[in-house]
N, C-alpha and C positions, 0 to 999 in steps of 0.2 A: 504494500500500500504506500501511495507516494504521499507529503505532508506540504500542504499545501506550503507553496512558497520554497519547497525544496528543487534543487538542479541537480542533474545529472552530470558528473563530469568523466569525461573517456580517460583512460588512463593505459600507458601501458610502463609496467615494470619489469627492471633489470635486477633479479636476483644474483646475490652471490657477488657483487659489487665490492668495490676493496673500503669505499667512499659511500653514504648514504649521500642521496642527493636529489633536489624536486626542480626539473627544470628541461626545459627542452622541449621539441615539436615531434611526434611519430605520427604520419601519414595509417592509423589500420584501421581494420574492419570497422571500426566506429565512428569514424573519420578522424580529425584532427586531434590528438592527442597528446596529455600531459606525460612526460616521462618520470618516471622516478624510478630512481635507484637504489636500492635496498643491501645491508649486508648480509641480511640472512639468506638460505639458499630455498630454494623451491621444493618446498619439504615440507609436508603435516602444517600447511597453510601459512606458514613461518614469514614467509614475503611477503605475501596477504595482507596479513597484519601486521607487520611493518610498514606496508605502504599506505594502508589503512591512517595507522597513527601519524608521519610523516606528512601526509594530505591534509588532515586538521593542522598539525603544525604550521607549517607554510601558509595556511588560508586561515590562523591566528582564530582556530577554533577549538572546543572541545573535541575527544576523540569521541564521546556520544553520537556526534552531531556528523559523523561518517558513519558511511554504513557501505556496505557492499549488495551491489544489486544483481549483478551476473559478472560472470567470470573468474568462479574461485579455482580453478585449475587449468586457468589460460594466464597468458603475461598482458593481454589484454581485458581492461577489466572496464566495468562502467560502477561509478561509485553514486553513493546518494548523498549528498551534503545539504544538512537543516542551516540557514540563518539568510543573512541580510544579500538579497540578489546582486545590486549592480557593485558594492563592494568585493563581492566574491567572485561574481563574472569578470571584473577589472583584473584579479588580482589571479586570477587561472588563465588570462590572456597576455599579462604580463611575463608568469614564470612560465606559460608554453611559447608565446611568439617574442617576447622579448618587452622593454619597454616603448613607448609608443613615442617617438620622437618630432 
């Protein structure tokens, strides 16, 4: 069930990374997507939730307030994010395409 005022954001993660890291553009299946890089490995959903917690960080939220909506055994994932839209559309277009110049 989606909450009203919540976004969807694509994501796709790099487990097993040397570096945790939220930033970048991946062109997949969900179209344009946020990268993040994770140092746990792709194991008993270990990435998952790292990239999970890492996504609120970045977007200066609780980790409540993510959720996973598909993609828990793909590198491709679409997440749920509860709070304030054009702050967090701003701030997922900033850390995927860069800042707006």
């Amino acid at each position: 069930m989606t909450t009203p005022g919540a976004r969807t954001i694509a994501v796709r993660v790099k487990p097993g990374s040397a570096r945790a890291r939220v930033g970048g553009r991946f062109d997949g299946p969900h179209g344009p997507a946020l990268v993040i890089a994770v140092h746990p490995p792709a194991a008993d959903g270990r990435a998952t939730e790292a990239a999970r917690r890492a996504l609120a960080e970045a977007l200066r939220l609780r980790p409540a307030a993510v959720s996973l909506r598909t993609g828990a055994a793909s590198r491709d994932k679409l997440f749920q994010v509860d709070g304030d839209g054009p702050e967090i559309d701003a701030r997922v277009r900033d850390l995927r395409d860069g800042p707006v110049r």
